[in-house]
N, C-alpha and C positions, 0 to 999 in steps of 0.2 A: 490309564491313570489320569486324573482329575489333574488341569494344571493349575498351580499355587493361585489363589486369591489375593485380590489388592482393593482398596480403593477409596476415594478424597473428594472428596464437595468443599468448594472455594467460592466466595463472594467475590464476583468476579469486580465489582468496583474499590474495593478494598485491598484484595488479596487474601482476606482473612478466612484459616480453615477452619471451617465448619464441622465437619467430621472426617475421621482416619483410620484406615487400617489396615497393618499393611502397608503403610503410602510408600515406605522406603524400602522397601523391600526389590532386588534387581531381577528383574523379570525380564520377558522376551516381547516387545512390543509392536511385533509384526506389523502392517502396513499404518499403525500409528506412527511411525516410521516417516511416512509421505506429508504429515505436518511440517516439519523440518526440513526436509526437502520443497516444498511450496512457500516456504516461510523465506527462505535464501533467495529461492530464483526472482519472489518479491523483491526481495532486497538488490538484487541483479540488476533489476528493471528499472528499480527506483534512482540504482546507483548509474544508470548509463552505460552498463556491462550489455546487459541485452537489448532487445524491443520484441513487443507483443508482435509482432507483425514481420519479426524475423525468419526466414527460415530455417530450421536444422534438418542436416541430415543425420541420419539414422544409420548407428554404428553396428556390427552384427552383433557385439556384444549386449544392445538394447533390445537389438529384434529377438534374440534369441531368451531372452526371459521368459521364465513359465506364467502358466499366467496366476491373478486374473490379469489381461493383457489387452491394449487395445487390439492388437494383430498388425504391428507395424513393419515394414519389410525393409532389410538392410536394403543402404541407399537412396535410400526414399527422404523425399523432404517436406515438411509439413510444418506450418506456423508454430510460435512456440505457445501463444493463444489456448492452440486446440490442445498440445501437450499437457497443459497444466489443467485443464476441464478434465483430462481423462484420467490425469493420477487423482484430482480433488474430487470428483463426482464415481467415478465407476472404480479407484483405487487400480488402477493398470498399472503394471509393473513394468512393461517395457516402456509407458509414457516417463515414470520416475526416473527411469537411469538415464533416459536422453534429454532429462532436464539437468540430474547432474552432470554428465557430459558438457553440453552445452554452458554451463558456467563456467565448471574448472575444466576442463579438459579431459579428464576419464574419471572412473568411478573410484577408485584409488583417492586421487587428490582431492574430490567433492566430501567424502566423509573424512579428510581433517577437515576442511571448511565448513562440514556439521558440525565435529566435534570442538573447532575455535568458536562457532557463535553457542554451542549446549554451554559451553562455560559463561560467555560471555553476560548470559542470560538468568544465570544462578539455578541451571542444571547441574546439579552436582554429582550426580551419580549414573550418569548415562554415557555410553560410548557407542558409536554407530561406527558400522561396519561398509555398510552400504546406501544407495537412496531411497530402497522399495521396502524393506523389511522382512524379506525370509530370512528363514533360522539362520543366522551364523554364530559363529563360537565368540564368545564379546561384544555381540550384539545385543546391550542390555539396557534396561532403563527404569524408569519405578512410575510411581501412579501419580508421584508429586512433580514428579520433571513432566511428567506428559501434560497435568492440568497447566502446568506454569508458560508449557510452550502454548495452550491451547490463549491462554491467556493473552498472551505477548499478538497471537496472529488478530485476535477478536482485534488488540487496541492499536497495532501499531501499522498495520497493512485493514482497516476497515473496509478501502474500497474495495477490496478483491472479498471480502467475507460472506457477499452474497454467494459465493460457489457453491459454499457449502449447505446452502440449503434450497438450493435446485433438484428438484426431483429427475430431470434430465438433461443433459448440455448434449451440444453438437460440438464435437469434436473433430470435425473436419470429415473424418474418414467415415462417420456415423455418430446417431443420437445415441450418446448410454446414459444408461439406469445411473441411479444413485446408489450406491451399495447400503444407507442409513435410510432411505425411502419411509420403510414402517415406521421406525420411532419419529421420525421428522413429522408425519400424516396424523401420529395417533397419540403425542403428548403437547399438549397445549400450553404456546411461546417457544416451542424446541426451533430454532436455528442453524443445526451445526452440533459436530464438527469431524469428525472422524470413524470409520467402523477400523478392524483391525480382526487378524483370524490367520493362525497359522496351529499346527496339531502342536506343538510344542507350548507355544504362546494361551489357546484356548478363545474364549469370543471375547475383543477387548473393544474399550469403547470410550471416548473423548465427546461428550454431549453437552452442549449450552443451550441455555433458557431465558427469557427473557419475558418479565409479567411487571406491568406494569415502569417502577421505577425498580426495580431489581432484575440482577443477571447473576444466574448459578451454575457454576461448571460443575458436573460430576465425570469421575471417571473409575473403568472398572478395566482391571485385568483379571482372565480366567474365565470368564463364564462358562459354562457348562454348552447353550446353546446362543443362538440369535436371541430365540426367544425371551429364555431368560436372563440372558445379560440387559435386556431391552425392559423389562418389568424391574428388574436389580436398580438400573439408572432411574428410571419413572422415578421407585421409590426416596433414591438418596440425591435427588432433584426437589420433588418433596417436601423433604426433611429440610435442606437448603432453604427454602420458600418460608418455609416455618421459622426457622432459626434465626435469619439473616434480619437486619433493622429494616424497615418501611422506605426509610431515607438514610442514605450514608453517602458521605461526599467520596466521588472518585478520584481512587486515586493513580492514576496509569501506570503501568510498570515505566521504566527506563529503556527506552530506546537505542540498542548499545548503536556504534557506528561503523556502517560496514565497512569504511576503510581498514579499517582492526584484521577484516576477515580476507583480504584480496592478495597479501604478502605471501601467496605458496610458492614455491620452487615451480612446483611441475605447473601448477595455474599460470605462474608466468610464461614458462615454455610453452604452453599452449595460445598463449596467445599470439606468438610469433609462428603456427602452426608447426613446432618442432613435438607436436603428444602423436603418439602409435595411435591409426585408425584417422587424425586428419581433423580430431572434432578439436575445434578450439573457436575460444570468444572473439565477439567482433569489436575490434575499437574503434571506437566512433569517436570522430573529431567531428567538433561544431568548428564554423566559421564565423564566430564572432568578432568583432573587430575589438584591439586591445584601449583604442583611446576615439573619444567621440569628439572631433573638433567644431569649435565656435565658428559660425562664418564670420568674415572681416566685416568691420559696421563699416555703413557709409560715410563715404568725403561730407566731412563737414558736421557728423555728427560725432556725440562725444560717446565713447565704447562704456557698457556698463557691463563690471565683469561678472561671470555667469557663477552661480551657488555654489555649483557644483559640477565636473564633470562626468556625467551617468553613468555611460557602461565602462567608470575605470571601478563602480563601486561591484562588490562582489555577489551582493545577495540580486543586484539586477542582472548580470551575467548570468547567474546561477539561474535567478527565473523565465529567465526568458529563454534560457537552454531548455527548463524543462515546459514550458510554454511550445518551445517548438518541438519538442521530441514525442511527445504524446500528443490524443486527440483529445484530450479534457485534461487539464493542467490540476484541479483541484480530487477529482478523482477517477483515477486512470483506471478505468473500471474492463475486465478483461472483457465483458460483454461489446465494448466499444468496437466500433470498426472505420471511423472515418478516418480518413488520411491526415497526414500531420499538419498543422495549421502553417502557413508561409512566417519565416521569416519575419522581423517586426524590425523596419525601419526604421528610427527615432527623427527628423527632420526638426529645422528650425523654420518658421514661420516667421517672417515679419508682422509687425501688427498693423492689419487692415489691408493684408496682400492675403489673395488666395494663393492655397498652396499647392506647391507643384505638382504636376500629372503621375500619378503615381505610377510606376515599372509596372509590367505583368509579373504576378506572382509575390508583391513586398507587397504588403501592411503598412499603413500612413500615419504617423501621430505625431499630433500637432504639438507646437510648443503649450499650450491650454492642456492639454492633455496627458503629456509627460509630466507640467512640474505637480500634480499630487503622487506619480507614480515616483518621482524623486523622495517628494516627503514620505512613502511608504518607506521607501528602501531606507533613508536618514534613520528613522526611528525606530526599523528593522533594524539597521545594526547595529542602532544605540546599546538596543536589548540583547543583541548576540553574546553568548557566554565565549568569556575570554575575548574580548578585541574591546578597542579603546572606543571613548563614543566619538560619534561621525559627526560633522558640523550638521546645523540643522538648516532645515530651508523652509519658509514661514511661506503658508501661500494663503490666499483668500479666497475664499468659498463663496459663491453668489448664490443667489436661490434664485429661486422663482415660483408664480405662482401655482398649486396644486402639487409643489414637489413635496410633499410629506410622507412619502413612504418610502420604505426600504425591502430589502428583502437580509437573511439570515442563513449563512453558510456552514456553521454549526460549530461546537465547542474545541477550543483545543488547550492543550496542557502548559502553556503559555504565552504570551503577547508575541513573544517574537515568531512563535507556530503564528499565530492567526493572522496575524500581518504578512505572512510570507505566503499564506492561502489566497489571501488578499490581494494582494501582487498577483500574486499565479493567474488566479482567476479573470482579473483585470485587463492582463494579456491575454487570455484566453479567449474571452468575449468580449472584447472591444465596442460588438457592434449595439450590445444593451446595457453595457454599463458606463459608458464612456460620461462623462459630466455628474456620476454619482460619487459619491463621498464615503470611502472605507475607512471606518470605524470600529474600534476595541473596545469592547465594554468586558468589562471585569466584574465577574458571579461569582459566587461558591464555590459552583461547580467546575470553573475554568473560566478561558478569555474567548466570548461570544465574538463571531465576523461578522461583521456587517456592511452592508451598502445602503446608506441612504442618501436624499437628496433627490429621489425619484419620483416619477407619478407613479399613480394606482398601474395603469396601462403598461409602463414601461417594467415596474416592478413584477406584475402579473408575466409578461411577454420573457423577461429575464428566468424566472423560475421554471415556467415552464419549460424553457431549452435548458437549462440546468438537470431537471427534472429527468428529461426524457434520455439524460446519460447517466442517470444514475447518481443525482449525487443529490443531498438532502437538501433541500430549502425550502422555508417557506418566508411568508410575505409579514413583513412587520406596518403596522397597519399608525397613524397618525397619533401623537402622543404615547 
């Protein structure tokens, strides 16, 4: 017997459906399932719960998964990197549960922490049982909560979205296939995002496209085969392309906050390693220091009091945690592998002294240097929702000649995003951006980042180490 039919085309810059049918209807959404579970561990990562370069061991409950599997062996420990290529690329079933694992502490406690963000998200009709997606009894969901979740990954976790259209990742233990390989190769602008297939469920499918200035989710449950659930999407991708406007301003979904999702009973227990089996999260304390003190002026001269004191402000704490915790601070892109950047000292300078010999291992920033990373933060959190605004700290900008270019770090859904990308990045690569000027310009389409203030040379040199981790820029060129 044929399993029940579904399926929804969404403008993916709008949200608006396109076509339906079916769409609510609760169905079996077999390893579309591992969206959700790759969407949290995201959010894991992002929140300081985990790191890409963590190890987990491997519980017999993960190893023992049927497959498709990577073939992982209880006990065994393996980055959590390679875990997430192998549930995102090849859909491995024992990679999913030792990701939820490794969050909440067993697979029990990970699917409420599904089901707290499928609400959070305006899934309304979906309940998850497990991280990997075989049959279970209430294991259900529809074709509108899958495109919404497919959505939410496209906008809210971008850096990691390249997974999904890798024809094969290295997962540590071996290269695998891509379980969407044909459609990815054989429909033009396909991207992503999910195959799915279980005898209950039938061939289900989660696919985005991207031509031009437009992007179309379609998604089908039921297909009959690979085959044809692969020519089904083609066509209602298609239809999408046809229907949708030329230009329409994006408009992002809502980013719920993972704090919402971290309050479990047993998640808690786990992380004091009291969870069966041993697997629980790592808490990571930073050693940031809670107050940055002025040094004494000299005898004889008169003290001029400072703007502001830096790291008591919050979005600098904040950035420069995430500054240290990963190797590319603006996009932590799981293909990364460099080790995490040292520490960032803040130092005062006298003016017209060189400054002091920096320690092995700390990062040096000068008083020059610091106060535009203060006015970042100032007017970062003028803009933050809900808190009061910050005093501001006026600084002067000098030029010089041939600095007429910039480079463009790309859009985001408001000033206080792009200024805190800003930040991020500024910490991150000190060593090509240091004396440029980050700047908010405000489009249609959102609030553009920017660095200018640079030469050709240095903006060229910036991009490309940008570039080469993965993260989108290009060179904004004079006038």
């Amino acid at each position: 017997m044929a399993a029940p039919y579904a399926a929804l085309v969404m403008d993916a810059r709008t949200g608006e459906v396109l076509h339906a049918r079916n769409a609510d209807t609760r169905l079996h959404p077999a390893s579309l399932t591992k969206m959700m579970t790759l969407y949290i561990t995201f959010q894991a990562v992002e929140a300081g719960e985990l790191d890409l370069d963590q190890y987990i061991r491997i519980s017999p409950n993960a190893a023992a998964e049927p497959p498709s599997k990577l073939g992982l062996q209880s006990g065994q420990k393996i980055k959590l990197r390679y875990l997430i290529r192998a549930a995102a690329v090849k859909s491995a079933n024992d990679a999913a549960t030792a990701l939820g694992e490794a969050v909440a502490g067993s697979e029990a406690a990970f699917a409420r922490r599904m089901n707290r963000t499928a609400k959070a998200l305006g899934m309304t009709r979906t309940t998850f049982k497990n991280a990997h997606g075989l049959t279970e009894t209430g294991h259900m969901s529809t074709a509108r909560d899958m495109t919404i979740l497919g959505r939410h990954l496209l906008y809210d976790y971008p850096q990691y979205y390249n997974l999904f259209s890798r024809m094969t990742a290295d997962a540590g233990i071996k290269t695998v296939p891509n379980t969407n390989r044909r459609f990815l190769s054989s429909y033009k602008g396909a991207d992503g995002i999910k195959t799915g297939y279980t005898r209950a469920a039938g061939f289900n499918l989660v696919a985005s496209a991207e031509r031009g200035q437009e992007r179309i989710i379609a998604t089908v449950f039921g297909g009959r085969s690979s085959a044809q659930r692969n020519a089904e999407v083609a066509e209602l991708l298609d239809l999408g392309f046809k229907r949708a406007p030329s230009t329409a301003r994006v408009k992002r979904p809502d980013k719920p906050d993972v704090t919402s999702f971290q309050a479990d009973p047993e998640a808690m227990a786990s992380a004091t390693g009291n969870t069966p089996g041993g697997v629980g999260k790592t808490v990571r304390v930073n050693g940031l220091v809670k107050v940055s003190l002025r040094p004494q002026a000299r005898p004889g001269t008169t003290e001029v009091p400072a703007p502001m004191l830096m790291a008591q402000s919050d979005v600098l704490k904040e950035a420069v945690a995430e500054a240290k915790d990963v190797s590319l601070t603006v996009a932590e892109t799981v293909e990364a592998a460099a080790p995490e950047p040292a520490p960032v000292q803040v130092a005062s300078v006298m003016p017209g002294k060189k400054p002091p010999l920096r320690p092995e291992g700390l990062a040096l920033v000068s008083v020059a240097a610091a106060a535009p990373i203060a006015t970042a933060i100032t007017t970062a959190a003028a803009h933050a929702p809900g808190e009061e605004e910050a005093p501001r700290v006026v600084e002067r900008v000098s030029t010089s000649g041939g600095r007429h270019w910039g480079i463009n770090i790309g859009s985001y859904p408001s000033r206080y995003a792009a200024e805190k990308v800003l930040l991020k990045t500024a910490l991150a690569e000190m060593d090509t951006l240091d004396g440029s000027l980050r700047k908010v310009v405000q489009r249609r389409a959102g609030f553009d980042a920017n660095f200018l203030g640079m030469t050709r040379e240095s903006a060229d040199l910036a991009c490309r180490r940008l570039q080469a981790r993965n993260v989108t820029c290009f060179m904004v060129g004079p006038g």
